[in-house]
ZAMARGU-4260 file (C-alpha; in steps of 0.2 Angstrom, whole numbers, plus 5000, padded with zeros to 4 digits):
<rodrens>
0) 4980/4779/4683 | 4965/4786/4690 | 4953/4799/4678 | 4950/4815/4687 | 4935/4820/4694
5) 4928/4831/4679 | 4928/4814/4667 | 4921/4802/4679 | 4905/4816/4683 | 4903/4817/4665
10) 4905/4797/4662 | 4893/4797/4678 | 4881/4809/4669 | 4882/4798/4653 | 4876/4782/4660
15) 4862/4790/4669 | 4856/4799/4657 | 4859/4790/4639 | 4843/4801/4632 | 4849/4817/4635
20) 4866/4814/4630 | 4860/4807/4612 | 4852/4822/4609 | 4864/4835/4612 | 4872/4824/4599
25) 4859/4824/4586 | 4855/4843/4589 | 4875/4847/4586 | 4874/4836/4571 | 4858/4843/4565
30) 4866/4861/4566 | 4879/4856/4557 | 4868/4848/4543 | 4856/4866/4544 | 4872/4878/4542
35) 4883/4868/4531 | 4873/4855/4519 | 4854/4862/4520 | 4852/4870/4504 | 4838/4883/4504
40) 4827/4887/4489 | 4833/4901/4479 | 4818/4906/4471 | 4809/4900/4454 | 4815/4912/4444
45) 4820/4915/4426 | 4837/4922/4421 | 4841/4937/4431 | 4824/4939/4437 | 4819/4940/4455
50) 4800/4935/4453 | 4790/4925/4442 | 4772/4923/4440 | 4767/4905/4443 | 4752/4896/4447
55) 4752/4881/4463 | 4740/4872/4472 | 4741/4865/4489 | 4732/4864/4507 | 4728/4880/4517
60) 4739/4878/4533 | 4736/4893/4541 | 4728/4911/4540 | 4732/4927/4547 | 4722/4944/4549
65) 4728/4962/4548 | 4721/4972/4564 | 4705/4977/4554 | 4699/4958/4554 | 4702/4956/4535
70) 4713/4941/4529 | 4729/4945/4526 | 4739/4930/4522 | 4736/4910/4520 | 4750/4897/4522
75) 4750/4883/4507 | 4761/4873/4506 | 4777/4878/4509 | 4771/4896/4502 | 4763/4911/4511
80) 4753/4919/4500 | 4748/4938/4504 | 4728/4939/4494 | 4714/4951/4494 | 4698/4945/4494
85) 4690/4958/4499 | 4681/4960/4483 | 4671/4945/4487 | 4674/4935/4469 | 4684/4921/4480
90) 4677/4915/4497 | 4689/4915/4510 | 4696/4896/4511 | 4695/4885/4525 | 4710/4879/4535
95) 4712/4861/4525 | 4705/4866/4510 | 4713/4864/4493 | 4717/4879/4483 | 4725/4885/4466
100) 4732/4900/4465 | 4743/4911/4453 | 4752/4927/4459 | 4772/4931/4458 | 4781/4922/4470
105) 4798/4923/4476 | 4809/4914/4489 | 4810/4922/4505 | 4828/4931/4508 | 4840/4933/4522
110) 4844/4947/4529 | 4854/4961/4520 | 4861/4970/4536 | 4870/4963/4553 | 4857/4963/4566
115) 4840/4963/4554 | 4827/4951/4557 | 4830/4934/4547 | 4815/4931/4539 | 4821/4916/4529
120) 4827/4906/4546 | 4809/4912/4554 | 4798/4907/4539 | 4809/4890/4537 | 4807/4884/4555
125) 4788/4882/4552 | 4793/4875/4534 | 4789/4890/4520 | 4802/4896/4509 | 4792/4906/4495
130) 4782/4920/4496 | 4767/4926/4482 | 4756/4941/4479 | 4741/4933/4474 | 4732/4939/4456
135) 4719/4926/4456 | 4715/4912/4468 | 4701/4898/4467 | 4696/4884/4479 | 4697/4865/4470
140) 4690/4856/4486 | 4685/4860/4502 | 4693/4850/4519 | 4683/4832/4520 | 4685/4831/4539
145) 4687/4851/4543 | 4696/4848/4561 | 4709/4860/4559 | 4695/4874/4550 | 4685/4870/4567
150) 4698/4874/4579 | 4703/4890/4571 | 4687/4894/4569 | 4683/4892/4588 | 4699/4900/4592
155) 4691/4916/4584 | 4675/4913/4596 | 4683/4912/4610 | 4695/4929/4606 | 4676/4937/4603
160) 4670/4932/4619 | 4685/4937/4630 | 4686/4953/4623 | 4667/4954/4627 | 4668/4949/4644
165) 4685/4956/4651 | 4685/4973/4645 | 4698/4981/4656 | 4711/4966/4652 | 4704/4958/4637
170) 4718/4961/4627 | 4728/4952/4638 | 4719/4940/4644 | 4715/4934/4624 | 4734/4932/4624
175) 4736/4920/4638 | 4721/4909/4634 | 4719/4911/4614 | 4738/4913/4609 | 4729/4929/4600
180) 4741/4947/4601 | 4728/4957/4589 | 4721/4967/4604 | 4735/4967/4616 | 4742/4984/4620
185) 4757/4989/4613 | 4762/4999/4625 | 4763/4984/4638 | 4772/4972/4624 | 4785/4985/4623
190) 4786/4989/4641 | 4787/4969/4644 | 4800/4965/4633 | 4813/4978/4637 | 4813/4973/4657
195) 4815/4954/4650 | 4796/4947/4655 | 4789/4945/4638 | 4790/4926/4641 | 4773/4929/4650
200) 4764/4935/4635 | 4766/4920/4626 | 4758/4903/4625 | 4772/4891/4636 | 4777/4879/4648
205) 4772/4892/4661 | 4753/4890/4655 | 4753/4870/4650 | 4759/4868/4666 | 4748/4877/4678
210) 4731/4874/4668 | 4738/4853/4666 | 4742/4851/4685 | 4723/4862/4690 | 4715/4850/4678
215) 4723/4834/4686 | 4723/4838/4703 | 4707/4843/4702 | 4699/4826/4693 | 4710/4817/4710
220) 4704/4825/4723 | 4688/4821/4714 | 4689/4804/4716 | 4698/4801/4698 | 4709/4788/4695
225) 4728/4791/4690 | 4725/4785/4674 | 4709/4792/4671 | 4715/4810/4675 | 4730/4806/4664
230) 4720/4805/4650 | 4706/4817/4655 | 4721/4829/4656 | 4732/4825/4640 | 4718/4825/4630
235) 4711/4843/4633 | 4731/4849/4633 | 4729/4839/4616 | 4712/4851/4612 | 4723/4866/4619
240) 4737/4863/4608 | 4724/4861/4594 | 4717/4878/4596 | 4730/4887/4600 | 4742/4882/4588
245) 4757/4868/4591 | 4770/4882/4592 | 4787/4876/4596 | 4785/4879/4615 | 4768/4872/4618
250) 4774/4857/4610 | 4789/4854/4620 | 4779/4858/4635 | 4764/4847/4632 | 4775/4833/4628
255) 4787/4837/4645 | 4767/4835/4654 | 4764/4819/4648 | 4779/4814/4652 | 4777/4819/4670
260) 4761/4811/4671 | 4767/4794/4665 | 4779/4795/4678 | 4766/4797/4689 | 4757/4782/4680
265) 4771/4771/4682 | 4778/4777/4700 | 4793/4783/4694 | 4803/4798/4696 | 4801/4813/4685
270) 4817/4819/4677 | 4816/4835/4669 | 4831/4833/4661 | 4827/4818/4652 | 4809/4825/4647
275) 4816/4843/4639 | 4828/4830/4628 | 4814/4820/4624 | 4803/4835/4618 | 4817/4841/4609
280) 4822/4826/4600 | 4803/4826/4595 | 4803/4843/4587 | 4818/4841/4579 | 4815/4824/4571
285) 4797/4832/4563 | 4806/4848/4560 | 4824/4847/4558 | 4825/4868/4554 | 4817/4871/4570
290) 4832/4872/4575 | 4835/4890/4567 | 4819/4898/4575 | 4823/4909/4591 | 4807/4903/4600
295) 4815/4885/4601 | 4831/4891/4608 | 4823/4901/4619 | 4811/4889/4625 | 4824/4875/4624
300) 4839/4886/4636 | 4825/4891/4648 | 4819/4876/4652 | 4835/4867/4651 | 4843/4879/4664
305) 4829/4877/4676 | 4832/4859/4673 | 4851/4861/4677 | 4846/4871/4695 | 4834/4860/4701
310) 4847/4845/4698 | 4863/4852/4702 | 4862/4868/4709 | 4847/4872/4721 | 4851/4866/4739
315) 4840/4853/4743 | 4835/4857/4763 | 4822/4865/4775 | 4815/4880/4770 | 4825/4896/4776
320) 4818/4904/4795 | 4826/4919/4793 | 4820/4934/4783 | 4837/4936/4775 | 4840/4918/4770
325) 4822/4919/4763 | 4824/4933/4753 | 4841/4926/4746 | 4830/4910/4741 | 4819/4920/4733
330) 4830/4929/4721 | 4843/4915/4721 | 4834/4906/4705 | 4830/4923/4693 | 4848/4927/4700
335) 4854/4910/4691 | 4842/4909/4676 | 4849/4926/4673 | 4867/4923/4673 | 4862/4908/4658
340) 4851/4916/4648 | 4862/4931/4648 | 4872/4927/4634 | 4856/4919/4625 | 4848/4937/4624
345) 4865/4944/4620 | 4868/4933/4605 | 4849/4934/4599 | 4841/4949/4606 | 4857/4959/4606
350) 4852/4967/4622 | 4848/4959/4644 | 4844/4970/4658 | 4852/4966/4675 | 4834/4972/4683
355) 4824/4959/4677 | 4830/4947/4689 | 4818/4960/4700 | 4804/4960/4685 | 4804/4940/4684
360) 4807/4939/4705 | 4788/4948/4704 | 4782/4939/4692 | 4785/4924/4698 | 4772/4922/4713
365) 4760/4931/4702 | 4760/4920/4686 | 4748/4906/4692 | 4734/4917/4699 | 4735/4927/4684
370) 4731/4911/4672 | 4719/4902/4685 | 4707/4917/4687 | 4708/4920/4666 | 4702/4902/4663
375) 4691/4900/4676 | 4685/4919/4672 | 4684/4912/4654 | 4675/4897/4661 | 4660/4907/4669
380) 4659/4919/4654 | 4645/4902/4648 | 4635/4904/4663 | 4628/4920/4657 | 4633/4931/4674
385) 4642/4943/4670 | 4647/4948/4690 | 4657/4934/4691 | 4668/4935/4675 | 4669/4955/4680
390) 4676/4951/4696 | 4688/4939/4689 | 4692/4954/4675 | 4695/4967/4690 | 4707/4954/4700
395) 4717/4952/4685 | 4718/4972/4681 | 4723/4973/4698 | 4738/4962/4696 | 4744/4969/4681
400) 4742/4985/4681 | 4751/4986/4697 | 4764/4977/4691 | 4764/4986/4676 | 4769/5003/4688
405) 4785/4991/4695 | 4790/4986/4675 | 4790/5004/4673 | 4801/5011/4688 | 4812/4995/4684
410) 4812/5000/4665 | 4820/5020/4670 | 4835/5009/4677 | 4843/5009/4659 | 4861/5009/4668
415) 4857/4992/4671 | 4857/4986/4654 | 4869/4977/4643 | 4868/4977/4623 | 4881/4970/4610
420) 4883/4952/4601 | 4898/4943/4610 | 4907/4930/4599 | 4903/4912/4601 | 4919/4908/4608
425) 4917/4920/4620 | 4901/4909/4626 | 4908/4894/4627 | 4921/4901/4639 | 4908/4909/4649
430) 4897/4894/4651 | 4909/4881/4655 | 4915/4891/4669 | 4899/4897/4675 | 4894/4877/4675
435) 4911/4874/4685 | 4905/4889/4699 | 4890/4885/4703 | 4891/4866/4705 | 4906/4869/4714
440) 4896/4880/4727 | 4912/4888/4736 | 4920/4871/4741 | 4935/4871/4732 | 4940/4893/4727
445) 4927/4899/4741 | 4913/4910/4740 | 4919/4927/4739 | 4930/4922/4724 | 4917/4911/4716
450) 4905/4929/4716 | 4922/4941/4711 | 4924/4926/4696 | 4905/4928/4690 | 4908/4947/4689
455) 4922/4946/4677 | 4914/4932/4667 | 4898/4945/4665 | 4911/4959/4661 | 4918/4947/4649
460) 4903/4943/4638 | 4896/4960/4640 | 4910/4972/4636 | 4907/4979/4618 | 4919/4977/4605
465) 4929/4993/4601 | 4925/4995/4581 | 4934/5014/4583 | 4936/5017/4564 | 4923/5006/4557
470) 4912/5015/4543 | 4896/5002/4539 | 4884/5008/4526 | 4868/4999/4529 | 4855/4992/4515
475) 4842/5004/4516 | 4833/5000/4497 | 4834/5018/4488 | 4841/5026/4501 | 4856/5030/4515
480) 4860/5026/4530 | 4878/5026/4537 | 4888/5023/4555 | 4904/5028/4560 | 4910/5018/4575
485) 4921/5033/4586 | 4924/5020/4603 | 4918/5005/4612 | 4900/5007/4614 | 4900/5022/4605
490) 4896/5030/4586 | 4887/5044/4575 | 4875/5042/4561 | 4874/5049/4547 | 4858/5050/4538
495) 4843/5036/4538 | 4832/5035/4526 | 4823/5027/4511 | 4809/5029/4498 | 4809/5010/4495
500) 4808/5002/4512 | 4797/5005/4526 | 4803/5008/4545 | 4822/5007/4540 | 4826/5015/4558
505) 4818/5003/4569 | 4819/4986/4559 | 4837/4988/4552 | 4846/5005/4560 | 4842/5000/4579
510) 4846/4983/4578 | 4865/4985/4570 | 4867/4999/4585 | 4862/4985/4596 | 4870/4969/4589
515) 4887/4981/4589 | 4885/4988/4607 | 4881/5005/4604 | 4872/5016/4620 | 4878/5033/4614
520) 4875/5041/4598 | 4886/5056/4598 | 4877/5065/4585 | 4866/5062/4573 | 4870/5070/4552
525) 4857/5076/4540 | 4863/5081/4525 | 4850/5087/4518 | 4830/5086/4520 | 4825/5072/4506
530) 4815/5059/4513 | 4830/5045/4509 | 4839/5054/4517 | 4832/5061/4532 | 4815/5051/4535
535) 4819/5040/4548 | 4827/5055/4559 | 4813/5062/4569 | 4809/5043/4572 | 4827/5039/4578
540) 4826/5058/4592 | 4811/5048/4600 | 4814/5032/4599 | 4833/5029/4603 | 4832/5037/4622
545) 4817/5025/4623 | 4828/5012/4619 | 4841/5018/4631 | 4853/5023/4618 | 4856/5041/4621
550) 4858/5055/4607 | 4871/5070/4611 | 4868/5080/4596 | 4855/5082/4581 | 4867/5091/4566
555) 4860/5099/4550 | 4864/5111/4539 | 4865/5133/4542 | 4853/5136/4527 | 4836/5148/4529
560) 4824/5138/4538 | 4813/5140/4521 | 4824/5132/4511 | 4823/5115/4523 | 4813/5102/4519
565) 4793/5098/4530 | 4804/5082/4536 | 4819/5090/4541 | 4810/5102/4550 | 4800/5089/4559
570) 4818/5081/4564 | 4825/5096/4570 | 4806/5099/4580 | 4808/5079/4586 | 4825/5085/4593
575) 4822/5098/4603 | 4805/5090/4612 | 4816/5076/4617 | 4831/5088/4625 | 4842/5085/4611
580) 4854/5097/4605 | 4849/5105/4587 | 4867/5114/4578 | 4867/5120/4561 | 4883/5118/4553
585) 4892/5128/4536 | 4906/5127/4527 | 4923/5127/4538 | 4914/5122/4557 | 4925/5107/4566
590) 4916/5096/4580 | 4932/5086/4588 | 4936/5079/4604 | 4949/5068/4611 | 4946/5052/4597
595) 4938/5061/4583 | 4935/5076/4573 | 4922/5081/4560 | 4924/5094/4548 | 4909/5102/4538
600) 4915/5105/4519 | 4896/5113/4512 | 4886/5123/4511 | 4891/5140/4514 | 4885/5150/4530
605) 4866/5155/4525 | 4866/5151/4507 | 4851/5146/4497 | 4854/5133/4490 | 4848/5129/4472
610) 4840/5115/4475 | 4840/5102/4490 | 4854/5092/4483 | 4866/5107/4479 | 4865/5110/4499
615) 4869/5093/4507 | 4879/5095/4520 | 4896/5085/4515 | 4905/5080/4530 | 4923/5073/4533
620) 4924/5060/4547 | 4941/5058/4555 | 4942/5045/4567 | 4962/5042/4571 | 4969/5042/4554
625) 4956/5036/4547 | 4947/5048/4536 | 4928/5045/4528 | 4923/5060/4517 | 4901/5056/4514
630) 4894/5067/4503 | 4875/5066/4503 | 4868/5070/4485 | 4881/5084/4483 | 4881/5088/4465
635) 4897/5090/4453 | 4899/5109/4456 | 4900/5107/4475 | 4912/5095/4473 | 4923/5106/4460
640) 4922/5118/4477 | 4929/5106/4489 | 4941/5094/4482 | 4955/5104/4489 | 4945/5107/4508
645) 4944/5089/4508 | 4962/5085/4505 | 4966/5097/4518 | 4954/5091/4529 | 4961/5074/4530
650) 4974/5068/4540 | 4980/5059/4527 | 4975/5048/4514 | 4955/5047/4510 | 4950/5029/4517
655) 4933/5029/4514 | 4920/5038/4502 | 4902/5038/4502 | 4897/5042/4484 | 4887/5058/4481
660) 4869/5056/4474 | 4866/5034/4475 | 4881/5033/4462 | 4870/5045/4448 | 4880/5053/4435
665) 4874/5070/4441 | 4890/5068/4454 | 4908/5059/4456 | 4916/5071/4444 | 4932/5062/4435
670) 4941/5077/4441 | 4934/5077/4459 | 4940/5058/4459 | 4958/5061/4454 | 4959/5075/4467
675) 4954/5065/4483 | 4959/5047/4479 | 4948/5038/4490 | 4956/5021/4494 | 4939/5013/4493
680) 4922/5019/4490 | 4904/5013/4494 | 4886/5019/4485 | 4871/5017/4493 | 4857/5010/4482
685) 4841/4999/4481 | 4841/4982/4470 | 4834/4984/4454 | 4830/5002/4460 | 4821/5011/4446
690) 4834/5025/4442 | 4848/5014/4435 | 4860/5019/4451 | 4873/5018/4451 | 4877/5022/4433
695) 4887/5014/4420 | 4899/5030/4420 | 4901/5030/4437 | 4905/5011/4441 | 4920/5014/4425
700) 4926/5029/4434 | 4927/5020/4450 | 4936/5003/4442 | 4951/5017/4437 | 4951/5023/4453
705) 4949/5010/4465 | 4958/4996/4455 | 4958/4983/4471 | 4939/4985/4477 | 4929/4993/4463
710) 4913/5004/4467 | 4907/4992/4483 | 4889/4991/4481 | 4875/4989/4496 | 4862/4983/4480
715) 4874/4968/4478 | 4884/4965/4496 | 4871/4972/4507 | 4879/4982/4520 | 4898/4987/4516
720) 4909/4989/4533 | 4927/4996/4531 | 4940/4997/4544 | 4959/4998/4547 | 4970/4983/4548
725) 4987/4987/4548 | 4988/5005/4539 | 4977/4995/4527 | 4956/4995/4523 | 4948/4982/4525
730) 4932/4977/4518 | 4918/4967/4526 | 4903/4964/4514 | 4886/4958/4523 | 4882/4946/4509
735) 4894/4939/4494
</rodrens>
């Protein structure tokens, strides 16, 4: 019996490439171990206590400095430890050196919210789990040898002397040869990472490539022999790496260099294939956690897809004499690179744009001459002219800011983008039968079919889930934030912020709308001016239309504008700059359409309110029959005024309430309770915050009442989300 075609190509593929086949194995079998064995440090701690002050002694690993130049933090051991030695008591350690220091120290945590950056898996790919404010530090010895101290040290130098010497694109040119961010714009950062070409701002293959094949071609046509440019070459990548920093991708693509160059030594043929798995074998047996760091998947999948083209999938002929075919050629590989590393910024970044296959098409032809005249521009800095190193400064200007004008028309395309996290199923499917299209090239279902069955595996991956229902109260520390799904792609907050974390909207708000697929906020609910409440709101009116999420409505509450808070005001003030729609709404107003309604229970038309708390604006969310009552910091007498409203208000049952005032006794009267009978009901609270929320009172009220759930917690679960499943809540907690 003959095997068909599929398992003799992948027998085939096997037998020519053992290498690469071996390490797919071990990085499967290394997920597995990272995921389901690996068991991360859970602190030093004592008891219930989440910090203890210790003292440890180790080697200085790293440093890194805040934008003023002072020292900020120093890696030992497997411990960053935040100091201030700006008091000039302790010297400021060399790279190598021994140190003992004493602080409170604390293993790093995951993430409390869907969507928020992992620190624990960032920190734990270069090998540090704890993290320790620093009381009092001393140094026991200084580094014998000092190589490492010398190359950070010179890696300072030469970021001084670029931004000496280049001063119209210093910034940028410090990133490209120094690995050093501190003085790039943020504006371009941003700009470059939203139309999917922030690869170029970073230290990678890109570079090693184009500064290892300069140097080596260079030393041949020199006169150089193969093996002499070899190691000419390797050992200033070596130097490079070195000074830079052996981040994931300069390692992978240092290695992948020499590895080309042997194969020139040896006059064999270079497979790229074979060189990525060797790389990645290499990292993963030093480093077996690397494996959890986004840089190495996204090093990893980009080069392994230019891998895959160049082996299976670019046509290997002439070059194209028509202008048509040329063109084709020329957007064929972004095109490609795209379609892969779609679902690779979907799973991680949570968003791709379709238009930076036309950002990295430009790129592309300008990436070499951009580096070349940085290092040699760098190179001629030493001999004192400065004409020379100007004109190489002005070149580089040229390029960039020219295509910085492109990024930017390309960036108001936001119809072109795709946000949400497909499931992983959902990219398995995609990839085997993108894999089976392309290698196919039209020979057995046709090219017309082949491109109509790429546009529905892109709809597939890229069509949001429809979480119609869905109420998630984030982790905010002291503080509230809450989303209500209404569609697919589609939701309204209500409130965001907090007096205990920093930047709640951009680091945990934005990334949950994101991860869940969210590109229209139908209206945004203050209910009422405290800063954990309504902080993060002016931030959100500028910064979601930048993001391409639109914002329909900005809604607050119909009290004199001199009973609203400074930050309220400056919400409302945020609005209407960027053309948002500013309502005040009272007691008895309905907002509905076809999916859902919203009904405001408090305050009255025009009343002043007491104090800021006695007028939050209680709201009940109706999506379906699914009925969400949030209350703000509504205080007992205001819910002695709307407990029968709010019965009447909802459609049916109470699904889902958000309890008044962080879970304070000041609210969530008994009989308030026994009137609206939620069927489950969510505080928002910071861990160990410093006003005992929620209180003892409350939680026995709510065991009564909610006999199944209990009072759900955001201090213990993280972020609570509650939906319908067959007439029936159902509750999702972030962390158990």
């Amino acid at each position: 019996m003959k095997k068909s075609k599929i398992i003799s190509k992948l027998i085939d593929f096997a037998r020519v490439r053992p290498l690469f086949v071996t390490v797919v194995t071990v990085l499967l079998l290394d997920l597995c171990y990272v995921n389901l064995f690996f068991k991360w440090p859970t602190g030093i701690t004592e008891g219930n206590k989440s910090e203890q002050t210790v003292t440890i002694q180790g080697k200085v690993r790293n440093k890194t400095y805040d934008d003023a130049g002072r020292l900020k933090s120093i890696n030992l051991g497997s411990t960053i430890c935040y100091v201030n030695f700006s008091g000039g008591e302790t010297p400021e350690p060399p790279v190598g050196a021994l140190m003992r220091i004493s602080g409170d120290i604390k293993a790093i945590d995951s993430p409390m919210n869907p969507g928020e950056f992992n620190s624990r898996s960032y920190y734990g790919a270069k090998r540090i789990f704890y993290e320790m404010s620093v009381e009092s530090a001393e140094i026991v010895r200084a580094p014998r040898i000092g190589v490492r101290d010398f190359f950070f040290k010179m890696r300072q130098r030469v970021s001084r002397r670029i931004m000496a010497f280049f001063p119209l694109e210093g910034g940028t040119v410090n990133t490209l040869i120094a690995a050093d961010k501190s003085y790039l714009s943020d504006a371009r950062k941003s700009l470059y990472t939203r139309v999917g070409v922030g690869h170029f701002l970073v230290i990678s293959g890109l570079h090693i490539s184009a500064v290892g094949t300069f140097i080596y071609r260079g030393l041949r046509r020199a006169g150089a022999k193969v093996s002499a440019g070899c190691i000419a070459t390797v050992s200033f990548l070596v130097m490079y790496g070195l000074l830079v920093g052996f981040s994931v991708s300069v390692v992978r693509a240092t290695i992948m260099f020499l590895v080309r160059l042997l194969a020139d030594v040896l006059k064999r043929v270079y497979d790229m294939l074979n060189a990525v798995a060797l790389a990645a074998l290499i990292n993963i047996v030093f480093n077996p956690l690397c494996i959890m760091d986004t840089a190495f998947i996204y090093s990893y999948a980009t080069v392994l897809i230019i891998a895959v083209y160049i082996t299976f999938i670019a046509e290997r002929t002439r070059k194209p004499k028509t202008i048509r075919k040329r063109i084709w050629e020329a957007l064929k590989f972004p095109a490609v690179l795209w379609l892969f590393m779609l679902p690779v910024n979907l799973y991680l970044s949570y968003g791709c744009s379709l238009v930076s296959v036309i950002a990295n098409t430009l790129l592309a032809p300008l990436s070499v001459p951009i580096l070349v005249t940085a290092f040699l521009g760098f190179a001629l800095s030493f001999t004192g002219l400065t004409f020379p190193t100007g004109l190489a400064d002005f070149f580089i200007a040229l390029m960039l800011r020219n295509f910085d004008k492109l990024c930017k028309l390309i960036d108001g395309a936001g119809v072109f983008s795709f946000r949400g996290q497909p499931a992983l199923w959902k990219l398995c499917i995609y990839y085997v039968v993108l894999l089976w299209i392309l290698t196919d090239k039209g020979r057995s279902i046709g090219k017309i079919v082949g491109i109509g069955a790429v546009l529905g595996l892109i709809l597939f991956v890229t069509v949001p889930v429809n979480l119609a229902g869905r109420v998630t109260t984030l982790y905010v520390g002291q503080g509230e934030c809450v989303v209500i799904h209404t569609g697919r792609g589609r939701a309204v907050v209500y409130d965001c912020g907090s007096t205990s974390k920093t930047g709640v909207g951009e680091y945990i708000l934005l990334p949950y709308l994101k991860l869940t697929g969210i590109s229209q906020v139908e209206g945004i609910f203050v209910s009422h001016g405290d800063f954990d409440h309504a902080g993060e709101v002016a931030y959100l009116c500028e910064a979601l239309p930048r993001e391409g999420i639109s914002v329909n409505h900005l809604y607050s509450q119909d009290i004199p504008k001199s009973a609203k808070s400074g930050c309220l005001l400056e919400a409302e003030r945020t609005a209407i700059e960027n053309r948002i729609p500013v309502t005040h709404l009272s007691r008895g107003q309905r907002i509905s359409d076809y999916r859902c309604s919203f009904t405001c229970l408090w305050p009255k038309k025009g009343s002043v309110p007491e104090d800021a708390n006695a007028g939050s604006m209680v709201i009940m969310a109706s999506v379906g029959d699914f009925d969400t009552l949030l209350m703000g910091d509504a205080t007992k007498e205001t819910e002695n005024f709307i407990k029968k409203s709010a019965t009447k208000a909802a459609s049916g049952s109470i699904e889902v309430l958000l309890v008044s005032h962080h879970g304070s006794d000041t609210a969530s009267d008994p009989g308030f309770l026994e009137t609206v009978q939620p069927r489950a009901a969510v505080v928002s609270a910071g861990v160990n915050n410093r006003y005992g929320h929620p209180h003892k009172e409350v939680l026995k009220r709510f065991k009564e009442i909610c006999p199944h759930t209990g009072l759900l917690r955001t201090d213990k679960s993280g972020a609570v989300s509650i939906e319908m499943h067959r007439s029936k809540p159902v509750v999702y907690r972030y962390r158990r």
